[in-house]
Each structure stands twice: as structure tokens, then as C-alpha cells.
SENUGU-355872 format. One line per 4 residues: number of its first residue (from 1); their letters; for each residue y, z, x of C-alpha. Coordinates in nm, 3 decimals, decimal comma. Each point is the difference from the previous one (the first is absolute). Layout:
REM residues N
NUM> a> Y:Z:X  ...
***
This chain:
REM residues 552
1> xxxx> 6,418:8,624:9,237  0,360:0,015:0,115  0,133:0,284:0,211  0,234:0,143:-0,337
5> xxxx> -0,345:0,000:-0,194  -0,131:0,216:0,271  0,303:0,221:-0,031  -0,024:0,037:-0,430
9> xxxx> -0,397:0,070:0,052  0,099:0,303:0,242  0,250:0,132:-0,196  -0,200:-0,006:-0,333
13> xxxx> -0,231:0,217:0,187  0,173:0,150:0,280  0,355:0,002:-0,137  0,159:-0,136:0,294
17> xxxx> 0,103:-0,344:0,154  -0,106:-0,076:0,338  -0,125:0,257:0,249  0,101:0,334:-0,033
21> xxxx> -0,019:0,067:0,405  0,208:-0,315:0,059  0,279:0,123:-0,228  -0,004:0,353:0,143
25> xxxx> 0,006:-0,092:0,365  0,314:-0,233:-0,036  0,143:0,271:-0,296  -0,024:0,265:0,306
29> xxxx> 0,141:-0,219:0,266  0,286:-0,077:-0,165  0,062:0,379:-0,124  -0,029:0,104:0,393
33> xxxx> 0,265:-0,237:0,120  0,219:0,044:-0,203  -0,037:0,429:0,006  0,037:-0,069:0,352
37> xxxx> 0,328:-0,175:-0,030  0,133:0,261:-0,308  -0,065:0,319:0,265  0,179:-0,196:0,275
41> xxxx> 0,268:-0,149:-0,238  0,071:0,436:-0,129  0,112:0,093:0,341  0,364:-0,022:-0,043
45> xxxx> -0,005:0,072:-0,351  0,262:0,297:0,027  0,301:-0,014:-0,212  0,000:-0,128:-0,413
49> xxxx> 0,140:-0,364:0,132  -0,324:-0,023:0,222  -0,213:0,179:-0,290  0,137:-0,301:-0,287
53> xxxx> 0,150:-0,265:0,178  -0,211:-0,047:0,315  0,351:0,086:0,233  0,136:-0,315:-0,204
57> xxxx> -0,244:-0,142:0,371  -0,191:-0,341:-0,153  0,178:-0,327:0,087  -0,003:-0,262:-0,324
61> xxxx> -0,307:-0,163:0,070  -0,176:0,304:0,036  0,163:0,116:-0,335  -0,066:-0,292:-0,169
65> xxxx> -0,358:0,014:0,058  -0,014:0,386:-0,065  0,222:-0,163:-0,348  -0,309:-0,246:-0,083
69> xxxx> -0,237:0,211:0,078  0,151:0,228:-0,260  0,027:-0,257:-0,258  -0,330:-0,183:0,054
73> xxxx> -0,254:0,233:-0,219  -0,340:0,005:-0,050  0,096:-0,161:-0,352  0,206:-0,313:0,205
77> xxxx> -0,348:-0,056:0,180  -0,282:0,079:-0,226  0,143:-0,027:-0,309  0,209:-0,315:0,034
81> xxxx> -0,292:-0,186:0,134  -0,192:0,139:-0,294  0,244:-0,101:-0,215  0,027:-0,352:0,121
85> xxxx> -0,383:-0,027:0,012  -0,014:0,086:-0,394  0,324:-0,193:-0,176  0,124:-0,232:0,286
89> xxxx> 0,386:-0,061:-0,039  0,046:0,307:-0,222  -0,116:0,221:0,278  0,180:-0,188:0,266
93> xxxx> 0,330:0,140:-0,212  -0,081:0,299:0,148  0,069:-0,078:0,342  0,310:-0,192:-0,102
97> xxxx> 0,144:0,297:-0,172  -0,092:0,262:0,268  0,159:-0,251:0,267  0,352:0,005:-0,247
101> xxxx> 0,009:0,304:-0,048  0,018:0,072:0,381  0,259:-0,236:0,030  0,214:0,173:-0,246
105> xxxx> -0,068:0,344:0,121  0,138:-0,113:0,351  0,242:-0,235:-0,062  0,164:0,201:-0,322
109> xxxx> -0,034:0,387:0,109  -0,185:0,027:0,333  0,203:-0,033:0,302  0,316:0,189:-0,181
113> xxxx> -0,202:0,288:-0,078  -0,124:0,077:0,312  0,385:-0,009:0,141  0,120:0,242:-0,277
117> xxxx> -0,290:0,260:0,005  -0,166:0,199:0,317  -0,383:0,063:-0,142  -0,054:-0,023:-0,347
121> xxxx> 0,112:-0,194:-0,322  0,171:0,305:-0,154  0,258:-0,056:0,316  0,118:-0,311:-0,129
125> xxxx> -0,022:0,097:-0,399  0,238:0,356:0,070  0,218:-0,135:0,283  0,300:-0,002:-0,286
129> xxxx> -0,146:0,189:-0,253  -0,086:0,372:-0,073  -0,266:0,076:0,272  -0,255:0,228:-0,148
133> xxxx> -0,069:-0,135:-0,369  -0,037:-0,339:0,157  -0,242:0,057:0,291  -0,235:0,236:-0,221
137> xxxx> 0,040:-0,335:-0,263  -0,095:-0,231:0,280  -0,265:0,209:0,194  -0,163:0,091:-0,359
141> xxxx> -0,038:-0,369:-0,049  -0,083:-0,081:0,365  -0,300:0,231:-0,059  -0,088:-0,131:-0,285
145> xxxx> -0,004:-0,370:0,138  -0,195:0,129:0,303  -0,249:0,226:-0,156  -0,130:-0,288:-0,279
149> xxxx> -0,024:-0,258:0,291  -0,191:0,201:0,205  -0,245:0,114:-0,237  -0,046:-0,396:-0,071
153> xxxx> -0,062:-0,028:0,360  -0,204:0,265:0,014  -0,197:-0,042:-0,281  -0,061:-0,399:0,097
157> xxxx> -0,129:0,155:0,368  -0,251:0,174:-0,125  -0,146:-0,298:-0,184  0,049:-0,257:0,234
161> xxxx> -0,154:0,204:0,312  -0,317:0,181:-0,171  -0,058:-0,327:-0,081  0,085:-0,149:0,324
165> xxxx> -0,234:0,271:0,181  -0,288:0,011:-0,262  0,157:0,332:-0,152  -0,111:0,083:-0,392
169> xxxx> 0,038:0,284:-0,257  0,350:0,162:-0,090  -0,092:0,275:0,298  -0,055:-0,233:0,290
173> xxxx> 0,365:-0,188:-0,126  0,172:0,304:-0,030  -0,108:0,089:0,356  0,129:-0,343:0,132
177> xxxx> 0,369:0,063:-0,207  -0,013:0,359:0,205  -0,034:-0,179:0,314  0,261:-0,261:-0,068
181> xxxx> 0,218:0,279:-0,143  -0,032:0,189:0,353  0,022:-0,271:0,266  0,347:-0,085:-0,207
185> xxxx> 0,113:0,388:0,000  -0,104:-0,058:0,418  0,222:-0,256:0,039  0,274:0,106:-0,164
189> xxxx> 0,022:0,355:0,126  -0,022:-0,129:0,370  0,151:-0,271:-0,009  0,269:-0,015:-0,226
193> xxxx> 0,190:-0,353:-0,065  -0,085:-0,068:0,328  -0,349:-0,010:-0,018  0,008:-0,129:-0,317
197> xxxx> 0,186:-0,298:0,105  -0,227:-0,081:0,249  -0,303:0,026:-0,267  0,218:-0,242:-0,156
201> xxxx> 0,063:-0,227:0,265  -0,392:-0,027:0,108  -0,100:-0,016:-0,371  0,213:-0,324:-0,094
205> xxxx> -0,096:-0,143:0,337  -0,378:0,015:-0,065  0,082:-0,075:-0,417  0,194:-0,343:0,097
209> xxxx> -0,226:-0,074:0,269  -0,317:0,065:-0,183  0,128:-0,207:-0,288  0,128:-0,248:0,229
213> xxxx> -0,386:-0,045:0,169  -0,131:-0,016:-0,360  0,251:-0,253:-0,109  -0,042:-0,244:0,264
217> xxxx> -0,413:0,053:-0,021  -0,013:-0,071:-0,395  0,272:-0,330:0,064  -0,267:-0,109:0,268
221> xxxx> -0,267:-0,063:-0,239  0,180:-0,216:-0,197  0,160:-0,222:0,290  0,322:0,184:0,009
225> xxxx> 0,071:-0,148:-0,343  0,166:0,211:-0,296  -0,113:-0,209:-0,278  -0,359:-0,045:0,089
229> xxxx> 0,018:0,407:0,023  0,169:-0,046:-0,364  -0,257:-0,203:-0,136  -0,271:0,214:0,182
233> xxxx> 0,162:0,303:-0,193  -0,029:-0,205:-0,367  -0,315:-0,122:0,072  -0,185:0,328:0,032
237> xxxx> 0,238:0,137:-0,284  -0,259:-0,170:-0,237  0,160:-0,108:-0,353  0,365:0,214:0,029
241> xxxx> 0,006:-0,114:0,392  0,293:-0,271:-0,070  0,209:0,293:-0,163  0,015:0,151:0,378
245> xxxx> 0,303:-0,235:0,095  0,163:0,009:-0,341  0,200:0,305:-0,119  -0,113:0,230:-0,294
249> xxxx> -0,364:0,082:0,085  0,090:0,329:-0,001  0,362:0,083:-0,140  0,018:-0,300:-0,254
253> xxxx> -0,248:0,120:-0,257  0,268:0,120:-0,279  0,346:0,082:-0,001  -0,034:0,369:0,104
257> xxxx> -0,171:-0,083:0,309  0,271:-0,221:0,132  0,218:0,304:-0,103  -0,239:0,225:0,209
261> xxxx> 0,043:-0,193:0,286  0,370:-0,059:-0,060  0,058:0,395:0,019  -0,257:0,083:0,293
265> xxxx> 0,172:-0,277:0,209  0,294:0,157:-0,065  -0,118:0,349:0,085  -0,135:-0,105:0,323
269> xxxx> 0,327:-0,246:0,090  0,217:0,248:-0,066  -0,188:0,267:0,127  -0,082:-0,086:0,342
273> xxxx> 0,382:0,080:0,035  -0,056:0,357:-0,108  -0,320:0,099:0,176  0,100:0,288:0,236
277> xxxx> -0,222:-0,088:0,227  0,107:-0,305:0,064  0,344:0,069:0,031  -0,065:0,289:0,246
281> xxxx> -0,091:-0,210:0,253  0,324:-0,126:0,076  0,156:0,321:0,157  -0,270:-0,077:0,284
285> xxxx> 0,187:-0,231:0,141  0,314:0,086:0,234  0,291:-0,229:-0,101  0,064:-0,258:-0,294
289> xxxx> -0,093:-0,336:0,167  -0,329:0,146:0,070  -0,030:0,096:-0,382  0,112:-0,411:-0,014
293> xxxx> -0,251:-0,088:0,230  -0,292:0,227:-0,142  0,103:-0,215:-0,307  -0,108:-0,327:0,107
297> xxxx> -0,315:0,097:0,185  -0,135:0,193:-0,300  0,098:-0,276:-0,224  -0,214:-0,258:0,241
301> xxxx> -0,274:0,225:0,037  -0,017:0,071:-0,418  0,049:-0,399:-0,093  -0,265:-0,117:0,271
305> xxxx> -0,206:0,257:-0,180  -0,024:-0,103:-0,329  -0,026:-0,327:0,122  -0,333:0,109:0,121
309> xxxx> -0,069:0,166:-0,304  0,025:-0,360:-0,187  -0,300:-0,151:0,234  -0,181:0,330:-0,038
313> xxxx> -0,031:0,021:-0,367  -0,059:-0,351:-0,088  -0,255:0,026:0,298  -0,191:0,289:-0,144
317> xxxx> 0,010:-0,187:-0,304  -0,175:-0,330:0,116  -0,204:0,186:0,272  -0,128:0,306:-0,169
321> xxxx> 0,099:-0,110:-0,377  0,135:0,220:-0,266  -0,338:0,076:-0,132  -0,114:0,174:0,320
325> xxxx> 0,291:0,197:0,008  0,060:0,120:-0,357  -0,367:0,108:0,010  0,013:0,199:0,377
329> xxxx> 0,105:0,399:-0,017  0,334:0,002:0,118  0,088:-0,380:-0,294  0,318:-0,182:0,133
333> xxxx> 0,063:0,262:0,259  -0,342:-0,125:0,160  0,122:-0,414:0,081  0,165:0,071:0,335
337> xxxx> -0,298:0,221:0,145  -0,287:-0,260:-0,193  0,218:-0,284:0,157  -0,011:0,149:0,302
341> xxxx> -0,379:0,088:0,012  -0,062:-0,313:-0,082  0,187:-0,208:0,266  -0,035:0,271:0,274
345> xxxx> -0,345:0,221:-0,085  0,007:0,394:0,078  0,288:-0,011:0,249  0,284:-0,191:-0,127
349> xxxx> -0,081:0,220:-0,303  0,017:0,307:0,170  0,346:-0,133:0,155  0,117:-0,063:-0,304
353> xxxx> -0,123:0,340:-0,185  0,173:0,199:0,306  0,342:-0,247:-0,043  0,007:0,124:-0,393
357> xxxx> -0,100:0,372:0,102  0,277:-0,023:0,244  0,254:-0,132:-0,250  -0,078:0,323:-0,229
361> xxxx> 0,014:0,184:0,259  0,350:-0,157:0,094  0,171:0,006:-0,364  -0,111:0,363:-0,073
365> xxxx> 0,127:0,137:0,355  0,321:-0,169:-0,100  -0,001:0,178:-0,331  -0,037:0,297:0,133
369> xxxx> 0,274:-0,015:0,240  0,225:-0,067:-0,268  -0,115:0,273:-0,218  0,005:0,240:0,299
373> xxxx> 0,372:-0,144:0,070  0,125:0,034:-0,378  -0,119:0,381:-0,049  0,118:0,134:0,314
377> xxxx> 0,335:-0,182:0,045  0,132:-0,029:-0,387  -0,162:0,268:-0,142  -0,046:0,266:0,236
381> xxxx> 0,265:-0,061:0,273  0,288:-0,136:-0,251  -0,081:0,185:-0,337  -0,185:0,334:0,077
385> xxxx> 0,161:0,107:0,326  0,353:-0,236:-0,084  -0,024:-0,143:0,342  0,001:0,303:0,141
389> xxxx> -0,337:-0,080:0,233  -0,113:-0,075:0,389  -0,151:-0,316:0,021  -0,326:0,146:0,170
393> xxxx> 0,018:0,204:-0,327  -0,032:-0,300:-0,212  -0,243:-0,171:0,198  -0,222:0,271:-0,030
397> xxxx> 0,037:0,038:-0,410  -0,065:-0,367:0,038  -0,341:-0,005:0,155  -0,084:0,263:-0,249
401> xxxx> 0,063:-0,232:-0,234  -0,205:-0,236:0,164  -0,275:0,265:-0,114  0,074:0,024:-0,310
405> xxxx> 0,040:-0,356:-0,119  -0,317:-0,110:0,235  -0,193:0,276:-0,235  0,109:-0,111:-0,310
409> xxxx> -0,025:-0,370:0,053  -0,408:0,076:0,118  -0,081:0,235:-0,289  0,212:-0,279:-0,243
413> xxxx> -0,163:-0,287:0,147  -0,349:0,185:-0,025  0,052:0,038:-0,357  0,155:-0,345:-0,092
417> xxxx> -0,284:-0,177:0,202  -0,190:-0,294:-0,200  0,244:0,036:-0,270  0,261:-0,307:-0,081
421> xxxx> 0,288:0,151:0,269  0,188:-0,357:-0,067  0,243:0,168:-0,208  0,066:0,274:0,291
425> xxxx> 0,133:-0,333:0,222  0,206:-0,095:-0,310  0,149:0,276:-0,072  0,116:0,045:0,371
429> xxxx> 0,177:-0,286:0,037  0,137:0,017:-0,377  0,148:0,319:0,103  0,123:-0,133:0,324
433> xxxx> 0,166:-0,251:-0,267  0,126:0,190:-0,239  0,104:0,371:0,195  0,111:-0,147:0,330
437> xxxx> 0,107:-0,352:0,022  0,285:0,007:-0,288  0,178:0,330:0,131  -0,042:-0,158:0,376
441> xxxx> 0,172:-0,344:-0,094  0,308:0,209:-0,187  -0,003:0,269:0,219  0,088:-0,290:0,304
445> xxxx> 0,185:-0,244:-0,200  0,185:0,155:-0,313  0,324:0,230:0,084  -0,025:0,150:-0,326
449> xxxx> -0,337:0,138:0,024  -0,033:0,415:0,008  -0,218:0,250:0,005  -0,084:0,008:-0,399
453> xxxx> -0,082:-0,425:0,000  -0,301:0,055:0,263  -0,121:0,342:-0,139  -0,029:-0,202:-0,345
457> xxxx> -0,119:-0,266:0,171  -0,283:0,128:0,254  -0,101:0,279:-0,279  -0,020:-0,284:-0,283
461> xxxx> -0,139:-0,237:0,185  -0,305:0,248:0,145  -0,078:0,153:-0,319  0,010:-0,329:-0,239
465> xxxx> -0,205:-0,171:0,268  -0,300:0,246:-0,030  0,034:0,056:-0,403  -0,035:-0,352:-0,016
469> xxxx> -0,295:-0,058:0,267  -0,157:0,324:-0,218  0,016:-0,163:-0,292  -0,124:-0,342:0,139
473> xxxx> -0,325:-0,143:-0,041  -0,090:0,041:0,384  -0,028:0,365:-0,109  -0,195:0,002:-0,314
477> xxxx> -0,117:-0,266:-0,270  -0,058:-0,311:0,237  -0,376:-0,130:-0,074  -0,169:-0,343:0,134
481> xxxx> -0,062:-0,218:-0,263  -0,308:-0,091:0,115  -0,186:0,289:0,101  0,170:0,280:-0,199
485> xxxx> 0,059:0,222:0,361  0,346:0,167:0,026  0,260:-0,175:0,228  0,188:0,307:-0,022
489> xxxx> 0,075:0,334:0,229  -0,158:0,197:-0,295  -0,358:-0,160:-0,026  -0,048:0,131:-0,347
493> xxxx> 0,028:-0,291:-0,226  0,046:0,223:-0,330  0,340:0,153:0,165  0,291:-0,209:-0,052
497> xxxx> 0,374:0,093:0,016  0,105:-0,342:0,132  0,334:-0,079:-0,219  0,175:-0,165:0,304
501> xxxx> -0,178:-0,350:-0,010  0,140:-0,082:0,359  -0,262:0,129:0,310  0,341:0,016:0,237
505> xxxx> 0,298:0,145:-0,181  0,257:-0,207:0,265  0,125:-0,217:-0,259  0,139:0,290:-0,181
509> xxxx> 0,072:0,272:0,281  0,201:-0,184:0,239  0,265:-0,134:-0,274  -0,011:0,350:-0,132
513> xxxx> 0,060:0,184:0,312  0,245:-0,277:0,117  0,197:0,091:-0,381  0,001:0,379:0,050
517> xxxx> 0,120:-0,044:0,357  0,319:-0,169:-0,204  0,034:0,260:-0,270  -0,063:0,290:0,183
521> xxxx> 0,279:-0,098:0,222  0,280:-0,094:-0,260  -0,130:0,300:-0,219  0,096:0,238:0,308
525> xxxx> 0,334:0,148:0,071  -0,071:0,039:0,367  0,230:-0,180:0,194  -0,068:-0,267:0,241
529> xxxx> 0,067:-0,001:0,413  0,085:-0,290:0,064  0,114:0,130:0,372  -0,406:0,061:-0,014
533> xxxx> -0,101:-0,333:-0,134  0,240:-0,167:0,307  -0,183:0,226:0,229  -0,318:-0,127:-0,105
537> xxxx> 0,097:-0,367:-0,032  0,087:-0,025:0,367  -0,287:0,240:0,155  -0,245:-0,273:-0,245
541> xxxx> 0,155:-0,288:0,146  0,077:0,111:0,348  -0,310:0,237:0,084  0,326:0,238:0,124
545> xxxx> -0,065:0,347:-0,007  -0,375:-0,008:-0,103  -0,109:0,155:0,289  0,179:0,341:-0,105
549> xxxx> -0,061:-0,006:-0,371  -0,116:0,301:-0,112  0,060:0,265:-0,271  0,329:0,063:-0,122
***
């Protein structure tokens, strides 16, 4: 009996994979060096630049690995490998389109948003238009990008550690949500971006590293030789295994699947460029060549990843085999911890468990941050009290809000665990598409733009984007052929409001918000600065000046 036969016989029983003790022990150590580091890492935190930008203190390197630790998920890991496990080259497209999407988000909007704005993305978006309507616009759909992304993440860390650490029944998950909800609320509070970028940094250094250990341990057993993994991979895919290297075995089925991948690449292209998050970390860093040089490290760091992720999947597939997987608790998610069981026993799994607990941990601190960032500076600091503030003053409304949102994402992710929270991931980064990215690319490179073009835009783009996902089979009506079980958020198979055939609405609400971003401007009678627009071409360009943007 092999080792990941072991591991299915425990969980049937037990619920969890591997050893319970194993998983805690490394789970802990990691949680106490890095707490360690966070309470160190808050002892300048004094002023609002401190508080969200770290003092503008980490050198490119360090920002690019804070940068791919922020962009490497638990879904770049676990579900990638999953994915490449199951359908091959179709879930190899994945890592393809995460990888360009980062490489438009830096190379199109990146570095010249970080030398226009100060903290946030509502800096750059109202530097020449009217300040208030646009910053609540773009901290309204900040929040809402933040808040469905973290109740993915949080919702996908309950599963994946009560199953980890032998965890069952919807109490015992909920308790393990709570406890991810409040180590992130710890970090956050103390530690600010600081902190949080050094979660970051550790994070992607034991993600790369971990994968990198796995990679070269799974290209060992087949002599260092990609197409004797390959053929490994079809051989153990039984009858469909030869579909693994051709494209379609999961997109090509019909027309409107190759239409649903169409738009959901071009949610998550496109959106990468609009993911707050993301974007936030560039004000980190003090000067524009280290924004350049964060750049290249981060773009290294994310390429050599997915790399990995190639050897990973295709080695779960021929190691492990899709059958093993699909029929473990946690399905695809389960091929990089079964691979790893199976090539290292109890340990490497345990490593491996604590690298994906980490990388929750990581993306939701991040989150957080941002949503913490977003309340206090747009909303409270530049609507409510019209700039009128002291920075301690907005610090401290922001680590209120770091209460607030930490509460809400636990009690959401409580109640959307073991339900299909897919679409909650989708509809992050299709808002990210549709609200953000269009009024971001006019707001930096169309003179014309004003105040009534991103209003349309961010507003139209938000609420199309979630009538569409609401209407969408991921929510109701989706039901598996073969077994009859609901694929949708709503697990009752006799409610169905699904008119929106699409499960991501990109391919609709980008173009649409792009469109109302051009009527909404001509339609207006405001007139345009283009004394502003000069302003903000050379600050963009230059970097000079970023360092005292603030309210006007």
C-alpha cells in the first residue's frame, strides 16, 4: 500500500491527511516567528506613512518578494497543481494567464501609480478630478474587491486546515476560520505594512522554496526528464490520459465553455491590474528605480514559480493519479499535499501544509491592510473629515477598521464554509476588471477624462459585475450531469434564477465599464484641467513630487 493510500484511509475515517501533531508543531513554529518579527517590525510604526507604506523603508528586492508573496495565493499553489493534475494543458493556462496578467499590471499601470499617489488607489484616480465623489467611488469598490477575496481565502482556510489537522463538523471549522481571522487582525494591528511585508517576504521565500524542493524531488524520479514525467502523467490518466498534453479537456467541450474561459481569462488578465492590494505595495518602496527594480525580482520570483507549478501538477498526476485525488476530501486542492506525502511521508507534508497556511495567512494580512488603508484614508480622512485629520488620527480609525473587516471576514467565511466560494474569487478580480482598471488607464493616459467618465465608469462597472455574477450559474442552477449534486453557491437544485449563461461576467463588464467611462465623460459639461493632466503626466513619468502627494 502506497504512502497516499495510507493518507485517503485516514481521512475517510479520521478526516485528515497526515499527522495532525506534525502539522500543528510546524503550523505553530511558523506563527511564532513570524509574531516575533510583526511585534519587532511595529516599533516605529508612528506616523500614517509608517502605518501604510512601511516609511516607503524596503529596498526592491525586498519589495519584490513582499510583491510575490502577495500575488502567489493559496489558489497559484494548490489549485494550479490541482488543476494541472485533472485537465493537463487546460490547467497549465492558468499559470500562463496569472503570469500575464502580472506583467501587464506592472509594466502598463504599476510603477506610474505609485509615483502619482502617496497610499491608496483613490490618490491616483482623484489627483485631477473632484476629490470626494471619486475616493468614496474607489474605496466603495476597493472594499468590495477586498471583502469577496478574503472571504474566499477565508472560507478555503477553514477547509484546507481542519482537514490538514484532522478537524471535522461545521463547529470545529468555524473555530479554525476564528483563529485564522485573529492571528490576521494580530498582524495587522501591530504591525501594519511593515509587518505585513515581512509576512510577505518569509511566506514567498518558504512558497518558492518549498515548491522548488518538490520540483526537483518529483523530476528526480524520472531521471530529470520532462517527457518521461509526461508520459508518467498519461499513463496513470487511464483512457482520457493522452488528452493531458492536448488542449480542450476541460474548456473545449462546447462553444460556451471556450467562451467561459475566454471571459474569466480576461477577468483575471485584466484584473490583476486592478487588485488594490497589489497595487498598494508599490508606495513601500522609497524612490522609482526601486519600484523598477521590485519589478524584475517579483517578475523572476512569479515566472520561476509557475514553472514549478508545471512539474508539480503533471507530477501529482503520474505520482498520485487523478483518481486518488478527485476521490480525497479536499479533490484537486489535495495533489500538492498527496504529492508531497507521497514523495516525503509526514514531514515534507507538514512543510508543505504550513507553506499553504502561511500563504493564507500572507494574502489575507495583505487584504486587510488595504481595506484598513482605503476606509481610513479615502473615506474617513478625505470624505468625512475633508482632509481635515492628524495622521495619528487616521491611523487609529484605521486599526479600527482592522476590527471591523477582520470580524466580518470570520463570521462571512464561517458561513460561506463548504459552499462553492469560486465565484467569490471571480467576482473579485471581475470587479478589479471592470470598477478599477478602466478608470485607472484613462484617469493616467486620457486628458479628456473628468470626474463624471470614472463615476460612470467605477459605479457601472461594480454594479453590472455583481448583477451579472448574481444571475450566473455559479450562484444558482449549475447541476453535475452525472450525479445530480448542485455546482452552485445555492445548493438547492429546485432554485434557479441563472439567466446569465456566463459563470464570470468579464466578457461583458469590462467593455461595458470601459464604454461608460467614454460616455460619461463626453455626456459631462465639466471641464477638463489639462494644467492637472500635465501635472500628473510628469509626476507618472518622473516619480517628482510623489513623496508630498497628499490631499488637495
Amino acid at each position: 500500500m502506497s504512502r497516499y493510500d495510507v493518507v485517503l484511509a485516514a481521512t475517510a475515517d479520521g478526516g485528515q491527511v497526515g499527522d495532525p501533531v506534525v502539522n500543528i508543531a510546524i503550523f505553530g513554529a511558523f506563527v511564532l516567528v513570524t509574531l516575533v518579527i510583526v511585534f519587532r517590525a511595529s516599533r516605529n510604526n508612528k506616523t500614517a506613512a509608517d502605518y501604510y507604506a512601511a516609511g516607503r523603508s524596503f529596498t526592491g528586492p525586498q519589495n519584490g518578494t513582499a510583491i510575490a508573496g502577495d500575488y502567489l495565493s493559496a489558489a497559484s499553489f494548490l489549485g494550479i497543481c490541482g488543476a494541472i493534475a485533472i485537465y493537463g494543458y487546460d490547467g497549465f493556462l492558468y499559470s500562463i494567464g496569472f503570469l500575464v496578467a502580472w506583467l501587464v499590471a506592472l509594466l502598463l499601470v504599476a510603477e506610474l501609480l505609485r509615483n502619482t499617489g502617496r497610499f491608496t488607489m483613490a490618490d491616483v484616480l482623484s489627483f485631477r478630478l473632484r476629490q470626494r465623489p471619486v475616493r468614496l467611488a474607489a474605496a466603495i469598490s476597493t472594499l468590495a474587491v477586498v471583502f469577496f477575496y478574503l472571504l474566499a481565502q477565508m472560507a478555503g482556510a477553514g477547509g484546507l486546515v481542519a482537514l490538514l489537522l484532522g478537524i471535522d463538523g461545521v463547529a470545529g471549522q468555524g473555530l479554525v476560520i476564528a483563529v485564522v481571522g485573529a492571528l490576521m487582525i494580530l498582524y495587522v494591528l501591530v504591525g501594519g505594512m511593515k509587518g505585513t511585508t515581512w509576512v510577505q517576504i518569509i511566506k514567498a521565500i518558504l512558497l518558492i522554496a518549498g515548491a522548488g524542493i518538490m520540483t526537483i524531488w518529483v523530476l528526480a524520479r524520472y531521471g530529470f526528464d520532462l517527457s518521461a514525467l509526461l508520459q508518467g502523467a498519461i499513463d496513470a490518466g487511464g483512457e482520457e490520459g493522452s488528452k493531458l498534453i492536448e488542449p480542450g479537456k476541460q474548456y473545449g467541450a462546447s462553444a460556451l465553455t471556450q467562451l467561459n474561459f475566454l471571459s474569466l481569462a480576461l477577468a483575471l488578465v485584466l484584473g490583476t491590474a486592478g487588485l488594490p492590494h497589489v497595487l498598494m505595495r508599490f508606495y513601500t518602496v522609497p524612490s522609482a528605480k526601486e519600484a523598477r527594480r521590485s519589478v524584475v525580482w517579483a517578475i523572476w520570483l512569479i515566472g520561476i514559480f509557475y514553472l514549478f507549478t508545471l512539474v508539480l501538477g503533471y507530477g501529482a498526476g503520474a505520482i498520485v493519479g487523478p483518481e486518488t485525488i478527485m476521490a480525497s476530501p479536499g479533490k484537486a486542492n489535495s495533489a500538492a499535499p498527496l504529492l508531497a506525502y507521497e514523495l516525503g511521508g509526514v514531514f515534507l507534508l507538514g512543510i508543505i501544509s504550513a507553506v499553504a497556511f502561511a500563504t493564507i495567512l500572507a494574502v489575507v494580512a495583505g487584504l486587510t491592510i488595504t481595506a484598513a488603508a482605503s476606509f481610513a484614508h479615502d473615506i474617513y480622512a478625505s470624505v468625512i473629515k475633508k482632509g481635515q485629520v492628524a495622521p495619528d488620527g487616521e491611523v487609529r480609525v484605521a486599526r479600527i477598521t482592522v476590527l471591523v473587516i477582520g470580524g466580518l471576514a470570520i463570521v462571512g467565511g464561517i458561513f460561506a464554509n463548504g459552499q462553492n466560494v469560486a465565484f467569490l474569487v471571480a467576482l473579485a478580480f471581475a470587479v478589479a476588471a471592470s470598477a478599477n482598471l478602466p478608470t485607472i488607464i484613462y484617469s493616467l493616459f486620457w486628458k479628456r477624462f473628468n470626474t463624471a467618465g470614472a463615476l460612470w465608469s467605477m459605479y457601472g462597472g461594480l454594479i453590472s459585475c455583481v448583477l451579472l455574477i448574481a444571475f450566473s450559474p455559479v450562484v444558482s442552477g449549475k447541476v453535475d450531469p452525472t450525479t445530480g449534486a448542485s455546482l452552485s453557491m445555492i445548493r438547492d437544485t429546485s432554485i434557479d434564477f441563472a439567466i446569465f449563461p456566463l459563470e464570470n461576467p468579464g466578457i461583458i463588464s469590462i467593455p461595458l465599464a470601459f464604454l461608460l467611462g467614454i460616455v460619461g465623460t463626453l455626456l459631462s459639461k465639466e471641464q477638463p484641467h489639462p494644467e492637472k493632466f500635465a501635472e500628473m503626466e510628469v509626476r507618472s513619468l518622473t516619480g517628482a513630487g510623489a513623496e508630498k502627494a497628499s490631499v488637495h
